[in-house]
C-alpha positions as CSV (number, residue, x, y, z in Angstrom):
1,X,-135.7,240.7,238.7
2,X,-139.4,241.2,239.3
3,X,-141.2,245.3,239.6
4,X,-143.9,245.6,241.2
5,X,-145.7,249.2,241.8
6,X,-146.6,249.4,245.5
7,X,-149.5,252.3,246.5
8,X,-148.2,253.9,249.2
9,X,-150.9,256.2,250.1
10,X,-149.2,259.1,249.8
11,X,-151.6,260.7,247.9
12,X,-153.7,260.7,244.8
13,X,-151.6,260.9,241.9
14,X,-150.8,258.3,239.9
15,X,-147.4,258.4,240.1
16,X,-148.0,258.7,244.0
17,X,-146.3,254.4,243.0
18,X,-143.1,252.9,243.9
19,X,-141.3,251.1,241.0
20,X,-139.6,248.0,243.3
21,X,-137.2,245.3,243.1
22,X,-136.8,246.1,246.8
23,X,-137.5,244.1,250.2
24,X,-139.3,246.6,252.5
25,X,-140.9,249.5,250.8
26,X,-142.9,250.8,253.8
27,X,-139.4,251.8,254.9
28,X,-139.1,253.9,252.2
29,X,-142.5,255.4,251.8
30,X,-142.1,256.6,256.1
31,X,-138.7,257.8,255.8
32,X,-139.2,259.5,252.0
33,X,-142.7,261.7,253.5
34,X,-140.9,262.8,257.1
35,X,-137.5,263.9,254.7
36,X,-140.1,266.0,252.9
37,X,-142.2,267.1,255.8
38,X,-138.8,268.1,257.3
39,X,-136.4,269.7,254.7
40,X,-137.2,271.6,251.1
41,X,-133.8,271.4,249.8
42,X,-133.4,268.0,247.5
43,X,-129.6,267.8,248.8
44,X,-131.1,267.9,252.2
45,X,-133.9,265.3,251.7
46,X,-131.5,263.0,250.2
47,X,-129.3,263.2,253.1
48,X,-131.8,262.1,255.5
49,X,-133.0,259.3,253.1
50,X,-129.8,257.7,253.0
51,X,-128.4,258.3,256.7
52,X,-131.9,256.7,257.9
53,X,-131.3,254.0,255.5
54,X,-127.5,253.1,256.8
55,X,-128.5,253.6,260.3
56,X,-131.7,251.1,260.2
57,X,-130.3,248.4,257.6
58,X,-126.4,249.2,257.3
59,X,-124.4,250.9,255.0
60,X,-123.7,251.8,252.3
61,X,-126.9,253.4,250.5
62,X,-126.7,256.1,248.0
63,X,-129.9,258.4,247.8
64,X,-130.5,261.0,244.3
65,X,-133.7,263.6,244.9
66,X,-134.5,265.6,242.1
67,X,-137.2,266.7,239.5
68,X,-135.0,265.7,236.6
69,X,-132.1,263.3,236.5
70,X,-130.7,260.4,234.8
71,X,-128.8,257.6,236.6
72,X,-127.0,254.3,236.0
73,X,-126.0,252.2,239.1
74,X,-124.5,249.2,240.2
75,X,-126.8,247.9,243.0
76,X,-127.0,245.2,245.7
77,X,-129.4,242.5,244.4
78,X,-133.1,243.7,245.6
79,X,-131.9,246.9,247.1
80,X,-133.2,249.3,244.2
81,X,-135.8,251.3,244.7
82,X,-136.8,254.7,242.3
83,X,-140.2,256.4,242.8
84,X,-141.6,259.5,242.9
85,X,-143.1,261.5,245.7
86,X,-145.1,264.8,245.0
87,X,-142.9,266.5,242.4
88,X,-139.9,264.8,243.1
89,X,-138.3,261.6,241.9
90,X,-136.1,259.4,244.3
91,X,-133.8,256.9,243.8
92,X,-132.0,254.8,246.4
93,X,-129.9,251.9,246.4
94,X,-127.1,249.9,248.1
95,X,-123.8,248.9,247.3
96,X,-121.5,246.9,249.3
């Protein structure tokens, strides 16, 4: 599978990138800044990642928000998607 970074324009740090193999990643950027404009509690931030996510493309995703985690997942074929936003790194994927 192919990574590309995408610039959302989120801001002006360099790791203001999304690290893709992942059809869609305006999606993500939208959803990812109103979570954080909305909630300051990772748990809660996630939640509203993943509930947009399964509402808008069906289920199931799985969303992790945090500022230091490790992860290994079994994900649908181009439905991976880890980046970071401000301080905090996201991860979200789909399983069947």
């Amino acid at each position: 599978m192919q990574q590309e970074a995408i610039d959302t324009g989120m801001g002006s740090h360099s790791n203001d990138k999304i690290n893709v193999i992942f059809h869609g990643p305006q999606l993500i950027a939208s959803t990812a800044q109103e979570a954080m404009a909305k909630f300051s509690i990772e748990k809660d931030i996630a939640m509203h990642i993943k509930k947009t996510f399964d509402e808008r493309k069906g289920p199931t995703w799985h969303c992790i928000v945090g500022r230091n985690f490790g992860s290994f997942v079994t994900h649908e074929t181009k439905h991976f998607i880890y980046f970071y936003l401000g301080h905090y790194a996201i991860l979200l994927f789909k399983t069947q």
